[in-house]
PyMOL Python script that loads the backbone (N, CA, C, O; Angstrom):
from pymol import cmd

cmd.read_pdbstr("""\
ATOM      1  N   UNK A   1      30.687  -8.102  23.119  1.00  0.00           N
ATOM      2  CA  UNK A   1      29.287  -8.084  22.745  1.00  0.00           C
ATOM      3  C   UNK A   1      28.572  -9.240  23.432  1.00  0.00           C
ATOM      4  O   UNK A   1      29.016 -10.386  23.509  1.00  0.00           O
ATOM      5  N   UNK A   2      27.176  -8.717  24.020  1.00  0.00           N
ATOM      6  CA  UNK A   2      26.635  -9.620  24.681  1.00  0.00           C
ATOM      7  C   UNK A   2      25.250  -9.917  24.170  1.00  0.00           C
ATOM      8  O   UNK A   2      24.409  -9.032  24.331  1.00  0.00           O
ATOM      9  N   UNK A   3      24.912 -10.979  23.608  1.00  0.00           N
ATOM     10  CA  UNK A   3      23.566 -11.213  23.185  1.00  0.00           C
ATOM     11  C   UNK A   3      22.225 -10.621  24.213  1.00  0.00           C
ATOM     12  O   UNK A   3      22.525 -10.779  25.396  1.00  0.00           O
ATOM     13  N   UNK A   4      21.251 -10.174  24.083  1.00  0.00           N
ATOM     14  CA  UNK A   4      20.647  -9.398  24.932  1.00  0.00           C
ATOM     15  C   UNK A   4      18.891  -9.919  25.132  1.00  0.00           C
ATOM     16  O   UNK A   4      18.305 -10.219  26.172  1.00  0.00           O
ATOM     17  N   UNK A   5      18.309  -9.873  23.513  1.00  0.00           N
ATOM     18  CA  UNK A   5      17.063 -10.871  23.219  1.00  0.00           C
ATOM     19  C   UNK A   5      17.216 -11.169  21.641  1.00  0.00           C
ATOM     20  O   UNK A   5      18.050 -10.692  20.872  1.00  0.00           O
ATOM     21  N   UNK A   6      15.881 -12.355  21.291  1.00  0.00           N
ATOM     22  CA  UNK A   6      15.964 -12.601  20.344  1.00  0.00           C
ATOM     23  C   UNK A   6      14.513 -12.903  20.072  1.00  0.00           C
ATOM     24  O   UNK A   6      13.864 -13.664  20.789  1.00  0.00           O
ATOM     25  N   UNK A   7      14.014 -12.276  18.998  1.00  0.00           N
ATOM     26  CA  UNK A   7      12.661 -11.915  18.623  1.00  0.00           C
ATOM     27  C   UNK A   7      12.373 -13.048  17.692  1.00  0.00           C
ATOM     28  O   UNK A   7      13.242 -13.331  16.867  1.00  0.00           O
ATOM     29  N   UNK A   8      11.360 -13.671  17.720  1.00  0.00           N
ATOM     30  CA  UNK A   8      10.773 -14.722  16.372  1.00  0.00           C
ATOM     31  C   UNK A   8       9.707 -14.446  16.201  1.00  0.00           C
ATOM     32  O   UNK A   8       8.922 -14.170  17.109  1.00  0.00           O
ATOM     33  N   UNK A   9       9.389 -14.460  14.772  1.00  0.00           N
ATOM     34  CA  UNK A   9       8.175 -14.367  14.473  1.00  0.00           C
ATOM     35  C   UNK A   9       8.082 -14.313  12.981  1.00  0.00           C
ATOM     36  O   UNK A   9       6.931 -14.284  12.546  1.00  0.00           O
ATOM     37  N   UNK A  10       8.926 -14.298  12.223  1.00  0.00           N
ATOM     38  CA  UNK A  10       9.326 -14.817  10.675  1.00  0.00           C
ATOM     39  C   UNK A  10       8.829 -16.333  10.465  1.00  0.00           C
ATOM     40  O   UNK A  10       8.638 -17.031  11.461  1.00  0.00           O
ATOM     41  N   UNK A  11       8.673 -16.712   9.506  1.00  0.00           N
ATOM     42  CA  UNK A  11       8.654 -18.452   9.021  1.00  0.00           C
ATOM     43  C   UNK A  11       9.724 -18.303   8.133  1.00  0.00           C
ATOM     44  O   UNK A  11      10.685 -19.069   8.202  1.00  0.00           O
ATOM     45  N   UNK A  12       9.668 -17.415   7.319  1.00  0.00           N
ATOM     46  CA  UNK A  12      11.598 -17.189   6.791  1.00  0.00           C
ATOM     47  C   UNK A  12      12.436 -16.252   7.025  1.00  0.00           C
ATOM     48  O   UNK A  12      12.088 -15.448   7.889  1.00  0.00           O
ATOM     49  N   UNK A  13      13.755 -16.043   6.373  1.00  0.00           N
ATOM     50  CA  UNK A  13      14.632 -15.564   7.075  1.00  0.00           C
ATOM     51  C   UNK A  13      14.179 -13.914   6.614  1.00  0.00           C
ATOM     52  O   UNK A  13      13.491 -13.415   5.723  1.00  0.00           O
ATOM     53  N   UNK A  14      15.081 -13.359   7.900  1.00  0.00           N
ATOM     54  CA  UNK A  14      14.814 -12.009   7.810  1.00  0.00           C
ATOM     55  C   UNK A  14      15.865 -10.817   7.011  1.00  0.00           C
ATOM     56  O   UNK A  14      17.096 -10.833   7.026  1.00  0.00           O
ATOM     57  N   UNK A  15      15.106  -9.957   6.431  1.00  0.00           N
ATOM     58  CA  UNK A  15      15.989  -9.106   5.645  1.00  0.00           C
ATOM     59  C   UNK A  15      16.466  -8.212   6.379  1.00  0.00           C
ATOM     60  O   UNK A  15      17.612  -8.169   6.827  1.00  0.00           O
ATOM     61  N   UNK A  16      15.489  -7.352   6.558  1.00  0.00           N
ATOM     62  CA  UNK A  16      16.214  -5.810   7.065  1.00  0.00           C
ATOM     63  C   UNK A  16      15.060  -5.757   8.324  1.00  0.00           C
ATOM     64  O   UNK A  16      14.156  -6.518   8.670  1.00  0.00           O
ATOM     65  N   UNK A  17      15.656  -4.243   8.901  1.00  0.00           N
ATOM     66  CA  UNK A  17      14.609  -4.122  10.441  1.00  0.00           C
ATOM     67  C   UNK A  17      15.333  -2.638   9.977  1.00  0.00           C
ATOM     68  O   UNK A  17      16.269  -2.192   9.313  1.00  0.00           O
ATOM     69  N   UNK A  18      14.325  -2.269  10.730  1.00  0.00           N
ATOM     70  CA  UNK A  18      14.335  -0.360  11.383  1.00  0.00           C
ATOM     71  C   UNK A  18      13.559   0.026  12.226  1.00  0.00           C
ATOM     72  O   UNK A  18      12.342  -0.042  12.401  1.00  0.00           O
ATOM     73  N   UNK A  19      15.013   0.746  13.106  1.00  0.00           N
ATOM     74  CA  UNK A  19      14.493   1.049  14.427  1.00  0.00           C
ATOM     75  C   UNK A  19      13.369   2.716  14.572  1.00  0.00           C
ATOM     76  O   UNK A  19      13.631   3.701  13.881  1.00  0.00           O
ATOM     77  N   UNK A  20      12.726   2.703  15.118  1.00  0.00           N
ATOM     78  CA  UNK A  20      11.333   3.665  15.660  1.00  0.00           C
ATOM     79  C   UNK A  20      12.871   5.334  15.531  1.00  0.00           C
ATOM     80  O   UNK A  20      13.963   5.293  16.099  1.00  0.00           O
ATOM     81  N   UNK A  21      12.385   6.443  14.691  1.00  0.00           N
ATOM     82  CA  UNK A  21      13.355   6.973  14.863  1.00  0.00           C
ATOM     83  C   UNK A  21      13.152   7.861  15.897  1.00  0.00           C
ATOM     84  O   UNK A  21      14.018   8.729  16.006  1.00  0.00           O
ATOM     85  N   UNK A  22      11.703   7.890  17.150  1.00  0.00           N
ATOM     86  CA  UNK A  22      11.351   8.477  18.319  1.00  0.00           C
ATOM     87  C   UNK A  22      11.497   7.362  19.598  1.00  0.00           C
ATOM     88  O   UNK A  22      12.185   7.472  20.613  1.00  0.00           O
ATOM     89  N   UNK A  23      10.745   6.429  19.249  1.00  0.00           N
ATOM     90  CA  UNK A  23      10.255   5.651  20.421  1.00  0.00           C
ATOM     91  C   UNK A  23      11.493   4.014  20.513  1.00  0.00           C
ATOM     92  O   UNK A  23      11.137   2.978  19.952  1.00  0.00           O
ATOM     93  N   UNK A  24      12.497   4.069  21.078  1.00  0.00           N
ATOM     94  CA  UNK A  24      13.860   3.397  21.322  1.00  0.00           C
ATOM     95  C   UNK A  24      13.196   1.840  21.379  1.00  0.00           C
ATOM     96  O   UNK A  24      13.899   0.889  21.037  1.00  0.00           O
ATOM     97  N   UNK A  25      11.497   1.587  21.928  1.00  0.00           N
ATOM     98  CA  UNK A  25      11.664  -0.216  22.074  1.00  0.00           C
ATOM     99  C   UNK A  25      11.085  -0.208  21.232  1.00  0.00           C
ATOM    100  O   UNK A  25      10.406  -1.218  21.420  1.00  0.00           O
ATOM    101  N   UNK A  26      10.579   0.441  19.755  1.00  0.00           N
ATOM    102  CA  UNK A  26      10.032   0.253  18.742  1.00  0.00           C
ATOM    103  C   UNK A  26      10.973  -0.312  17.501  1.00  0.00           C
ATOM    104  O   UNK A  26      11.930   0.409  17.220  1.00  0.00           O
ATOM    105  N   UNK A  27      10.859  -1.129  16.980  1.00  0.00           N
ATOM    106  CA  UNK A  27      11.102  -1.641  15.355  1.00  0.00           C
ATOM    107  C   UNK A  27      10.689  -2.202  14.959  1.00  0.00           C
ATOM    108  O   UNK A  27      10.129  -2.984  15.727  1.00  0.00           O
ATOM    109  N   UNK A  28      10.497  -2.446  13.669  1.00  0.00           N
ATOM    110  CA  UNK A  28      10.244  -3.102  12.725  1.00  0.00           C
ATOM    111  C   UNK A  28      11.156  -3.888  11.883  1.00  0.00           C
ATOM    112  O   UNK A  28      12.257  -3.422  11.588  1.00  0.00           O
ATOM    113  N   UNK A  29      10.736  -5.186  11.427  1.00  0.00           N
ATOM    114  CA  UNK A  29      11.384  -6.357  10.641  1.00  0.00           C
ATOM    115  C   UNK A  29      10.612  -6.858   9.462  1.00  0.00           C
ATOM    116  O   UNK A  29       9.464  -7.250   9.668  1.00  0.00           O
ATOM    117  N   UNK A  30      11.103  -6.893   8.253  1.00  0.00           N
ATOM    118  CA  UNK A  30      10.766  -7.940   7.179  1.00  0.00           C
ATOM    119  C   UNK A  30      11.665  -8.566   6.824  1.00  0.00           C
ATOM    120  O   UNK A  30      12.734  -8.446   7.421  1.00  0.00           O
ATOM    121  N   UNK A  31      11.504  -9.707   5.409  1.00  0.00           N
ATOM    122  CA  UNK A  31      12.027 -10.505   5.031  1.00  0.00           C
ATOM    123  C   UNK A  31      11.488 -11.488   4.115  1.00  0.00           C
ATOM    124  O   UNK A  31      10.258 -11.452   4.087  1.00  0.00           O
ATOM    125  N   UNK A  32      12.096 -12.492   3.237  1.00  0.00           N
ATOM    126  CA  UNK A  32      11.304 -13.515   2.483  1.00  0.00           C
ATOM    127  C   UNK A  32       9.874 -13.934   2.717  1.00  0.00           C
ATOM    128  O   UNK A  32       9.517 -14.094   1.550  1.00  0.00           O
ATOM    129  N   UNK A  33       8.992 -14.171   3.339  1.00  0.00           N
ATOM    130  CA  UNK A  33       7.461 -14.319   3.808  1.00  0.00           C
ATOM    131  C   UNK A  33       7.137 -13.385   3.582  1.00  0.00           C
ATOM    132  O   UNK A  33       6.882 -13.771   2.442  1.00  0.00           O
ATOM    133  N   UNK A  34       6.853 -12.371   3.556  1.00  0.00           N
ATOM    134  CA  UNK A  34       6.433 -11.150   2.868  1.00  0.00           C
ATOM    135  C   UNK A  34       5.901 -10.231   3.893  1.00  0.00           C
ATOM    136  O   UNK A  34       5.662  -9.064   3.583  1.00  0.00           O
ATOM    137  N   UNK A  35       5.699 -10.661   5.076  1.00  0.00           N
ATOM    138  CA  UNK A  35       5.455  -9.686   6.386  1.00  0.00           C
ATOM    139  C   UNK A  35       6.547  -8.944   7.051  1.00  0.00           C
ATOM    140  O   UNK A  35       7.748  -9.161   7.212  1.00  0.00           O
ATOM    141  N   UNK A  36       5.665  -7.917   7.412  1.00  0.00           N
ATOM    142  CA  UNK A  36       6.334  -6.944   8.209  1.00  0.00           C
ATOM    143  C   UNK A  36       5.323  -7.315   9.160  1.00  0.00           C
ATOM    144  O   UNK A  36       4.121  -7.579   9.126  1.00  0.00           O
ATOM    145  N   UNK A  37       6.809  -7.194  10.565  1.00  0.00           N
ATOM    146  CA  UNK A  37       6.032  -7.170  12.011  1.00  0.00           C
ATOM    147  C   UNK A  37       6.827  -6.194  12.717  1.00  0.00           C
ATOM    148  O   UNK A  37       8.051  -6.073  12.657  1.00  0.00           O
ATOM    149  N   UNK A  38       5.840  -5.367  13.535  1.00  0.00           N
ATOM    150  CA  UNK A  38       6.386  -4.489  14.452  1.00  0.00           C
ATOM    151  C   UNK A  38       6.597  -4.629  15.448  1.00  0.00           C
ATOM    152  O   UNK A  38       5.707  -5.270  16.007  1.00  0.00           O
ATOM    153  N   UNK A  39       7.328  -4.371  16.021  1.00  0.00           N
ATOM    154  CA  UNK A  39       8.001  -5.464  17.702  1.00  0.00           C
ATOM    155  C   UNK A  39       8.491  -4.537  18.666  1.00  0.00           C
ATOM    156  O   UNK A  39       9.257  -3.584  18.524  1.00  0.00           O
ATOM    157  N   UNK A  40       7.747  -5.117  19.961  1.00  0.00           N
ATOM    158  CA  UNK A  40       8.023  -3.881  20.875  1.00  0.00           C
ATOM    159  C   UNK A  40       9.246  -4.463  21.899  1.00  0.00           C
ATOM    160  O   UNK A  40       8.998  -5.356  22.709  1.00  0.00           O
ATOM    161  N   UNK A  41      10.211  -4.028  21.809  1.00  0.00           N
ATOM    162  CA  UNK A  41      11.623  -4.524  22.395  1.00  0.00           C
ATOM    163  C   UNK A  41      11.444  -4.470  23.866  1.00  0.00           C
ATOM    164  O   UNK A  41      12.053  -5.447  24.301  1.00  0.00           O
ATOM    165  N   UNK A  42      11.001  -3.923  24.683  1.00  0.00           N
ATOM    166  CA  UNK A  42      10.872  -4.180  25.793  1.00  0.00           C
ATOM    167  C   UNK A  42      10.091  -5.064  26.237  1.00  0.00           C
ATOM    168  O   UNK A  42      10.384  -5.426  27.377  1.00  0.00           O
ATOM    169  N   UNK A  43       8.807  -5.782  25.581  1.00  0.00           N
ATOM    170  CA  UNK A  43       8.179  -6.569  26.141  1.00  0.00           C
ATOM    171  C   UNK A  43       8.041  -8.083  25.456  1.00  0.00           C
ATOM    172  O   UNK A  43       7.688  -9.144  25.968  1.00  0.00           O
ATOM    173  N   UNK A  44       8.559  -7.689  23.763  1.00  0.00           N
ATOM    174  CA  UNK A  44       8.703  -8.699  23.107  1.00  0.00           C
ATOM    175  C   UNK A  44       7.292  -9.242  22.678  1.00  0.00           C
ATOM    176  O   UNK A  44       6.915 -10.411  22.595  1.00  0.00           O
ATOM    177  N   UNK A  45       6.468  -7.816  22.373  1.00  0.00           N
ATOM    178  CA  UNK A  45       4.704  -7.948  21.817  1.00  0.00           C
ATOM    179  C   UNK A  45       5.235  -7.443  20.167  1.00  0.00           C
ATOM    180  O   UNK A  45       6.224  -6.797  19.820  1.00  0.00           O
ATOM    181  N   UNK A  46       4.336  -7.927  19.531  1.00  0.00           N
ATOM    182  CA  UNK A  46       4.269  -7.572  18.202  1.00  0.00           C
ATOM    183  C   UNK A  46       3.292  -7.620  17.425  1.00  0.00           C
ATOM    184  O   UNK A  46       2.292  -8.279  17.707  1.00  0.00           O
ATOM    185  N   UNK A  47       3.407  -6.948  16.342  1.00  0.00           N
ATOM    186  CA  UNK A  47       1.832  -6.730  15.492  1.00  0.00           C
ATOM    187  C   UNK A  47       2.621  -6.918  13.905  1.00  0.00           C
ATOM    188  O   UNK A  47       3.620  -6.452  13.357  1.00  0.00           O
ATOM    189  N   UNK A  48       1.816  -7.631  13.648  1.00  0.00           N
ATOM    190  CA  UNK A  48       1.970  -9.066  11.674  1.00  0.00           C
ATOM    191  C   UNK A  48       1.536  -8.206  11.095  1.00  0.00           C
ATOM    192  O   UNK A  48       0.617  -7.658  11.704  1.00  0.00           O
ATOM    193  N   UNK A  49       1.804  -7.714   9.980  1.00  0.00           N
ATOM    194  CA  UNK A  49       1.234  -7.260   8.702  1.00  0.00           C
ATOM    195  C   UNK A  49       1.398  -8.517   7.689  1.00  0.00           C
ATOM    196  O   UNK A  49       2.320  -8.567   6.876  1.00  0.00           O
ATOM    197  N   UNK A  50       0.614  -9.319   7.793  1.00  0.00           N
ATOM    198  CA  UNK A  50       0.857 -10.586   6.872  1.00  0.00           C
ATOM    199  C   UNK A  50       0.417  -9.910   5.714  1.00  0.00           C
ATOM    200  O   UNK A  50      -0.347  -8.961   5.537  1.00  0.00           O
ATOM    201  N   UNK A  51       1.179 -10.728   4.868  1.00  0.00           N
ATOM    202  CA  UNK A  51       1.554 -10.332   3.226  1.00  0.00           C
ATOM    203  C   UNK A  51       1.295  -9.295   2.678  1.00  0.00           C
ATOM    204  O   UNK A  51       0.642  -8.991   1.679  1.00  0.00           O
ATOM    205  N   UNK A  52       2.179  -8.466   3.826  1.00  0.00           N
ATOM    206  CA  UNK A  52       2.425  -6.857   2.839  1.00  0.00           C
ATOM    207  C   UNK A  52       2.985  -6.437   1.270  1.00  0.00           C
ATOM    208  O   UNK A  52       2.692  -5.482   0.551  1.00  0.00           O
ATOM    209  N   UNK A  53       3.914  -7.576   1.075  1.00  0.00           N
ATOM    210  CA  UNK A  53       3.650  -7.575  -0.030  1.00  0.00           C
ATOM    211  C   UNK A  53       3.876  -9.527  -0.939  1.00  0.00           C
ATOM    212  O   UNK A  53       4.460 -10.444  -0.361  1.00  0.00           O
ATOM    213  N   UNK A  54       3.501  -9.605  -1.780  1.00  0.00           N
ATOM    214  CA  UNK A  54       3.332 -10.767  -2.509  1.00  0.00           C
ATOM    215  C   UNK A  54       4.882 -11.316  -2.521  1.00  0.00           C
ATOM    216  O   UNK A  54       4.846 -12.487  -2.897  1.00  0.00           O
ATOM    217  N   UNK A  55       5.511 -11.121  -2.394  1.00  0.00           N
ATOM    218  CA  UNK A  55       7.012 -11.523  -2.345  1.00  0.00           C
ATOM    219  C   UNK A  55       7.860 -10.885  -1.155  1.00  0.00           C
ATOM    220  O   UNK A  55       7.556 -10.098  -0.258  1.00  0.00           O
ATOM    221  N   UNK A  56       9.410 -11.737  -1.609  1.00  0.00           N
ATOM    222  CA  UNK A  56      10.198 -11.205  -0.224  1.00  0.00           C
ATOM    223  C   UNK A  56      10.517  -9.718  -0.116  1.00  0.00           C
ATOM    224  O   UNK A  56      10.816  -9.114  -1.146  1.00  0.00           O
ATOM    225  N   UNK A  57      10.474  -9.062   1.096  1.00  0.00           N
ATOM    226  CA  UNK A  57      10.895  -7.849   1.222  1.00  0.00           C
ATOM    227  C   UNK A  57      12.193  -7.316   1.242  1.00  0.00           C
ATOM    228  O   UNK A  57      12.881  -8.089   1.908  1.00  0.00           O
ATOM    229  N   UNK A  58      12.956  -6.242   0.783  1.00  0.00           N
ATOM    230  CA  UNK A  58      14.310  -6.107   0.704  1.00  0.00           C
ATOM    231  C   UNK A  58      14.982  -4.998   1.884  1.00  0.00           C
ATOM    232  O   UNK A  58      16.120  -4.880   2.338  1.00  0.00           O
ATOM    233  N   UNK A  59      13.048  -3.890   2.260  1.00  0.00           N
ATOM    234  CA  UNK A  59      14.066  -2.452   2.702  1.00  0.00           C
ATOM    235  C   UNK A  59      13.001  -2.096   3.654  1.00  0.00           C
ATOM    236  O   UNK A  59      11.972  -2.715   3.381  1.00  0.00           O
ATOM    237  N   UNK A  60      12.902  -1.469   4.477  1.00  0.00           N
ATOM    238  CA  UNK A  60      11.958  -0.629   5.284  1.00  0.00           C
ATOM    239  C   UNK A  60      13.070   0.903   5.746  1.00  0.00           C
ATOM    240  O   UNK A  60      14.263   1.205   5.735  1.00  0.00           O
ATOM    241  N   UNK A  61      12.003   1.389   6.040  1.00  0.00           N
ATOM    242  CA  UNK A  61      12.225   2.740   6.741  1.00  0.00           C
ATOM    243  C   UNK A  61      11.374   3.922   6.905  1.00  0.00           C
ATOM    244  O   UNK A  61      10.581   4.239   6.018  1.00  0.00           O
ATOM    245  N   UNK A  62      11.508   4.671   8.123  1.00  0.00           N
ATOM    246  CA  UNK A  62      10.913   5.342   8.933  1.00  0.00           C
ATOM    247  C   UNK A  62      11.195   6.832   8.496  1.00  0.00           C
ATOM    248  O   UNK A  62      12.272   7.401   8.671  1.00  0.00           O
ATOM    249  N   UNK A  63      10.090   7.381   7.910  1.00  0.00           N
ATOM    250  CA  UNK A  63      10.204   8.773   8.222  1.00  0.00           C
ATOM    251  C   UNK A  63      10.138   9.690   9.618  1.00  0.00           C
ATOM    252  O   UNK A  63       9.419   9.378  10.568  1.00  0.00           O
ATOM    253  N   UNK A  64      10.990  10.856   9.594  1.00  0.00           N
ATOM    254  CA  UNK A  64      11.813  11.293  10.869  1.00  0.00           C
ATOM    255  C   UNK A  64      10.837  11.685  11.811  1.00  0.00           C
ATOM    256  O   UNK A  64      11.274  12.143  12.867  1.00  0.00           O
ATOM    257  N   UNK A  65       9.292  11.587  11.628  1.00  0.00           N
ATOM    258  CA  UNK A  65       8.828  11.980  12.763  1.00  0.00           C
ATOM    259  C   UNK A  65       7.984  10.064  13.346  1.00  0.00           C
ATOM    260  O   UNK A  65       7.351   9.728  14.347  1.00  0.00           O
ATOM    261  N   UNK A  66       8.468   9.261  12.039  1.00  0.00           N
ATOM    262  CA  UNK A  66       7.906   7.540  12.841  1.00  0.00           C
ATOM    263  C   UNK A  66       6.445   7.243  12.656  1.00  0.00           C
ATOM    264  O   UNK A  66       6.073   6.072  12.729  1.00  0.00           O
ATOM    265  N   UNK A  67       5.565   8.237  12.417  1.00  0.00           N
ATOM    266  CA  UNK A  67       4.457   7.632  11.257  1.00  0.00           C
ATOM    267  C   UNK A  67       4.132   7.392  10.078  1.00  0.00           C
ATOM    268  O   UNK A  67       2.998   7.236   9.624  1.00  0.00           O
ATOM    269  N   UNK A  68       5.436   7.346   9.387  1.00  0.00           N
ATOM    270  CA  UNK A  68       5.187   6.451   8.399  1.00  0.00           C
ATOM    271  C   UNK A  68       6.739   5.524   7.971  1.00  0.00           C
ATOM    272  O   UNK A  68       7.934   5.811   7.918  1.00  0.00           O
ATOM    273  N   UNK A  69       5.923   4.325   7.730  1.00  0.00           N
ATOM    274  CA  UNK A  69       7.027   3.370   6.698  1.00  0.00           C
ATOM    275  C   UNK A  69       7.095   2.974   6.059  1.00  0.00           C
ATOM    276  O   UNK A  69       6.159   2.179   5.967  1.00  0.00           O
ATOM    277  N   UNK A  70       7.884   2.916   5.098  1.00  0.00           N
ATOM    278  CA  UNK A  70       8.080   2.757   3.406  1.00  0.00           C
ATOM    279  C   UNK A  70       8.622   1.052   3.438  1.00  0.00           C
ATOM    280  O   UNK A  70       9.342   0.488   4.261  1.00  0.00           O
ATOM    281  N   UNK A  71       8.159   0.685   2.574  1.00  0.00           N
ATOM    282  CA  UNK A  71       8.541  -0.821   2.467  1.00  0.00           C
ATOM    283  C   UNK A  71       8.925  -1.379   0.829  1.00  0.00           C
ATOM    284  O   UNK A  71       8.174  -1.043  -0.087  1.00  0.00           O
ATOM    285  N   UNK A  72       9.832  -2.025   0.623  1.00  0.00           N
ATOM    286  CA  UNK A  72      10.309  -1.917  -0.978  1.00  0.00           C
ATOM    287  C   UNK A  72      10.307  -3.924  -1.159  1.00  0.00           C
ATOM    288  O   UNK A  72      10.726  -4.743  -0.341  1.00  0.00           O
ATOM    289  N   UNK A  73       9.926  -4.074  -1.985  1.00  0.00           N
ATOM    290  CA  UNK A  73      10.246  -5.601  -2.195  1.00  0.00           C
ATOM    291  C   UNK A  73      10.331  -6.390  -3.830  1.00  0.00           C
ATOM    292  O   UNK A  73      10.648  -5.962  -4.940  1.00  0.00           O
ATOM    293  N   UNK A  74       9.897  -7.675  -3.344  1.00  0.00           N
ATOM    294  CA  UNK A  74      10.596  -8.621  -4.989  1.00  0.00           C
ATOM    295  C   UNK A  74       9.350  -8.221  -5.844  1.00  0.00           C
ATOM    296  O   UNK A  74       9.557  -8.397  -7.045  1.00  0.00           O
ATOM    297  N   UNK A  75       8.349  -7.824  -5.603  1.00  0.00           N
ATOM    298  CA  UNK A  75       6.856  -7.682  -5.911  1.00  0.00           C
ATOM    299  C   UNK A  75       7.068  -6.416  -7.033  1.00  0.00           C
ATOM    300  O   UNK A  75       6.170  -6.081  -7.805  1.00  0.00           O
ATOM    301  N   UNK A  76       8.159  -5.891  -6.999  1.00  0.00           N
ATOM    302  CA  UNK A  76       8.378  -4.297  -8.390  1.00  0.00           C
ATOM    303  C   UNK A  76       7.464  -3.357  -7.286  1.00  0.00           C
ATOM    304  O   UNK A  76       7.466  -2.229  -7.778  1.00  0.00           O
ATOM    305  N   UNK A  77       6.762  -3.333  -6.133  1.00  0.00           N
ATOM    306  CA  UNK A  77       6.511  -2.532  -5.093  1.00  0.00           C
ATOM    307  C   UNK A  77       7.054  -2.133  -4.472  1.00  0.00           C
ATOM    308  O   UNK A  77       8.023  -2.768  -4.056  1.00  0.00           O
ATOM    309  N   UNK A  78       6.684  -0.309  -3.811  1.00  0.00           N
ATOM    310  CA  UNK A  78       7.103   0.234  -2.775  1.00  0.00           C
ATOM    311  C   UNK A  78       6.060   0.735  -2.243  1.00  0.00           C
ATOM    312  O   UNK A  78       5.376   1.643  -2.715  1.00  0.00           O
ATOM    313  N   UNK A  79       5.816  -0.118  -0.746  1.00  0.00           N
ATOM    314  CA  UNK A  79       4.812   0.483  -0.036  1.00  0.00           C
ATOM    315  C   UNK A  79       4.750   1.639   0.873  1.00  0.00           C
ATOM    316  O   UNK A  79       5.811   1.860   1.457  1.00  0.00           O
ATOM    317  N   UNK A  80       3.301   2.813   1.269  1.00  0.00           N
ATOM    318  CA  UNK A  80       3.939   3.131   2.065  1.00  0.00           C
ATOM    319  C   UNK A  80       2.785   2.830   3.029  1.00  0.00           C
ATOM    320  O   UNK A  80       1.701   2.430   2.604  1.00  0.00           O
ATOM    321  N   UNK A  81       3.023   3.020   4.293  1.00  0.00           N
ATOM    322  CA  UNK A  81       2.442   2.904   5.510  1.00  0.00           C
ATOM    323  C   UNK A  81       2.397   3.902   6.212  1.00  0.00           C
ATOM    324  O   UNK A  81       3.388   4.599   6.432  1.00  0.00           O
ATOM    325  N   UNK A  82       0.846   4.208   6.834  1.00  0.00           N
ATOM    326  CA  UNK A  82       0.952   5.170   7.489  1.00  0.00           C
ATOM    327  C   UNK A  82      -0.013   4.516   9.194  1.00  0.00           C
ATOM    328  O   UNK A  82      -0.684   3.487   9.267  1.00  0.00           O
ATOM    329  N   UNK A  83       0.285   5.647  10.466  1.00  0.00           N
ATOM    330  CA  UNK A  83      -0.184   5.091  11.345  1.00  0.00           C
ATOM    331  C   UNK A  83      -0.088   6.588  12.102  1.00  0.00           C
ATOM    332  O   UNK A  83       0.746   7.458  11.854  1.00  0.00           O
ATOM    333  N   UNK A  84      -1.331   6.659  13.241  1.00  0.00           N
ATOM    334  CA  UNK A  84      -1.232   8.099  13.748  1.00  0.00           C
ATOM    335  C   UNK A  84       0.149   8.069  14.638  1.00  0.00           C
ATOM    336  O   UNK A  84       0.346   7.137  15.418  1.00  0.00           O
ATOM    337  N   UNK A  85       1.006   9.041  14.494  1.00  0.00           N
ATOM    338  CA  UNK A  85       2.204   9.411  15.532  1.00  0.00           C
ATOM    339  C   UNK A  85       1.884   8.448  17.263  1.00  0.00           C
ATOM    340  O   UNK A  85       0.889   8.251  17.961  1.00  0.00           O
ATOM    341  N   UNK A  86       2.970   8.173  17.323  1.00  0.00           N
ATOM    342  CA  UNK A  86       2.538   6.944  18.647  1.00  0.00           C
ATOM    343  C   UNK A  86       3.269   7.996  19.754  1.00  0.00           C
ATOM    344  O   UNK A  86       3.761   7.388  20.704  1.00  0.00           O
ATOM    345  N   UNK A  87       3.427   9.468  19.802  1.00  0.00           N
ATOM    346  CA  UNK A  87       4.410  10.238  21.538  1.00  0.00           C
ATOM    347  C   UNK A  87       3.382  11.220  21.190  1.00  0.00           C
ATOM    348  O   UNK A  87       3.244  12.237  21.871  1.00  0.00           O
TER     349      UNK A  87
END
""", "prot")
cmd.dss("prot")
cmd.show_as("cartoon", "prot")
cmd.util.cbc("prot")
cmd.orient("prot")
């Protein structure tokens, strides 16, 4: 195994990530700070959803066509997110 890149953009540590289940340089990351950021793996651009929710986040994931993501955290919330289809 060969380290390949390494994305920052947390102020704390990170929980979970999920990958784009269409578009391969797409994922997403949360964690303790309460943002979700979406990160484009090939260029290493990203877009903050600062304080999606009021506490740390535990879960994300992508429904099978990738416009939308569900987000679960310490907050007794489950968010969902929606965004127009990106292909």
């Amino acid at each position: 195994m060969k380290e390949l890149q390494i994305y920052k953009g947390h102020e704390q540590e990170v929980n979970t990530i999920s990958w784009h289940p269409k578009i391969e340089d797409i994922f997403c990351s949360a964690g303790a700070d309460g943002c979700v950021i979406f990160w484009n793996a090939s260029d290493n651009k990203n877009f903050v959803i600062k304080n999606a929710h009021d506490k740390e986040i535990f879960d994300l994931s992508f429904n099978p066509i990738g416009n939308i993501l569900v987000s679960s955290g310490n907050d007794s919330c489950i968010k969902v997110w929606q965004r127009n289809p990106i292909f």
